[in-house]
N, C-alpha and C positions, 0 to 999 in steps of 0.2 A: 762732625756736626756739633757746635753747640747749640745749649737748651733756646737762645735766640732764634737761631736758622730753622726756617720754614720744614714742618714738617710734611714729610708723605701725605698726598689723600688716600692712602690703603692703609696710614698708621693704625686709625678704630678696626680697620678688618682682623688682626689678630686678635686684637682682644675681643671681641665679640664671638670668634671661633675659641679660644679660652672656654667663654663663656656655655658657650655650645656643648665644646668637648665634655665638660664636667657635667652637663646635664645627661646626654647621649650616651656616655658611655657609662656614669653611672648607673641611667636606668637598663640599660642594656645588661650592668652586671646584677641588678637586683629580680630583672624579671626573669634571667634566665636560673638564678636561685630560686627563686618563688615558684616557677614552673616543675623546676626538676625536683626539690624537694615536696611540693603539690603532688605529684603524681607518686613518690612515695607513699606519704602519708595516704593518698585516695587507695593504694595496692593494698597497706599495711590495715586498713582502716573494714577490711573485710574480713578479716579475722576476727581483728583486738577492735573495734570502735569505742571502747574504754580509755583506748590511749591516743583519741586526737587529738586532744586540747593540749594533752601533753608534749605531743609530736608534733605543734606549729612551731615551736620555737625556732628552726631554720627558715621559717618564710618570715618571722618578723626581722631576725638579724640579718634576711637578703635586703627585706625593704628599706633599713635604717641606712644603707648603701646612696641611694637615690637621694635620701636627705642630706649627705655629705653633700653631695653633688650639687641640689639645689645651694645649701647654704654659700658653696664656693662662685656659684654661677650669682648667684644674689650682689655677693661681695665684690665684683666684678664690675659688673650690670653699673654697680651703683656709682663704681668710677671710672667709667668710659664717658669720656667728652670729646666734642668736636675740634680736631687736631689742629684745625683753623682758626679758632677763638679761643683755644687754650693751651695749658703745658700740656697736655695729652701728647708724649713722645712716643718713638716708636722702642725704646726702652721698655719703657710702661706696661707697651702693648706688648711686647714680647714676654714680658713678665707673667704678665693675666694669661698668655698663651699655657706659659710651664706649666700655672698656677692650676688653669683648668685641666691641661692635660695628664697631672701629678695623681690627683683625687679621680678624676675620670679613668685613666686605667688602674688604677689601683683598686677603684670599685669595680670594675669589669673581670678583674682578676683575681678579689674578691668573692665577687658573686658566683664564678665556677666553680671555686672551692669550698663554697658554703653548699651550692645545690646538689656538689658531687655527694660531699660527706653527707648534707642534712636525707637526701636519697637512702643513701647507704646504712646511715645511722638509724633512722627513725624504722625500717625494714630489719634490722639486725635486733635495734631495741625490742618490737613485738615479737621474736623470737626468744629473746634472751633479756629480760628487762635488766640484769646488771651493765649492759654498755651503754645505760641513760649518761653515766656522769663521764664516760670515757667519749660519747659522743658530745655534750655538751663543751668538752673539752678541746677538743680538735675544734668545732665551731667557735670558738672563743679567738682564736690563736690563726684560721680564716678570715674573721671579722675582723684581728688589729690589720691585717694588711691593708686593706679598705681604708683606716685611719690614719696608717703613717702616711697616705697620700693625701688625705683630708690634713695632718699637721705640716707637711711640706706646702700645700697649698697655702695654708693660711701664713706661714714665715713670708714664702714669696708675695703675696696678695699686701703684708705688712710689708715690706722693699719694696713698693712700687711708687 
């Protein structure tokens, strides 16, 4: 097929599930961080309540998950066109698919490693306050993974 020849009427359906993907499965990986580190900090927070504000740090680097997500699903959104009145190929649409699907599990896989450790961490920190920077640490290094799918997305999202 060349970029001439009529395209699919399914060609937008990929890239709208692109789009999908990268929202869904990012928030999926941010609230299941938020949760599971939440119920940490609520555990740890009956002892030490000195140390919650300290201990949120794992619910906001699950939340920053869900903004990958949105930002890729935005980028998306914004060049899906009607495959009938334009270049919109199914190229395209398969690209926006990667795109979303790249950032959407990567946040999803992400967000369990953020909730497991931020859980683990912020319960170990009110025990023992020196594994503050050994837990921030490991959450750092959870968090890039969430972002090489966020920087994959955005190469592919630019190839399209």
């Amino acid at each position: 097929m060349g970029d001439t020849d009529p395209q699919p009427v399914y060609t937008s359906f990929f890239g709208v599930m692109g789009a999908t993907s990268a929202v869904v499965f990012s928030a999926l990986g941010a609230a299941y961080g938020t949760a599971k580190s939440g119920t940490g900090i609520a555990a740890m927070s009956v002892m030490r309540p000195d140390l919650i504000m300290k201990s949120i740090i794992p619910v906001v680097m699950a939340g920053i998950l869900a903004i990958y997500g949105l930002v890729v699903a935005v980028l998306i959104a914004g060049a899906l066109e009607d495959p009938a009145t334009s270049d919109y190929t199914i190229f395209k649409s398969f690209i926006h698919l990667g795109a979303g699907l790249s950032v959407g599990l990567a946040g999803l896989a992400s967000g369990f490693a953020i909730g497991i450790v931020g859980d683990a961490g912020v319960r170990g920190t009110a025990q023992q306050p020196k594994l503050y920077v050994g837990m921030i640490l490991i959450l750092i290094f959870a968090e890039v993974l969430g972002l090489y799918g966020l920087i994959i997305a955005l190469i592919l999202t630019g190839r399209a």
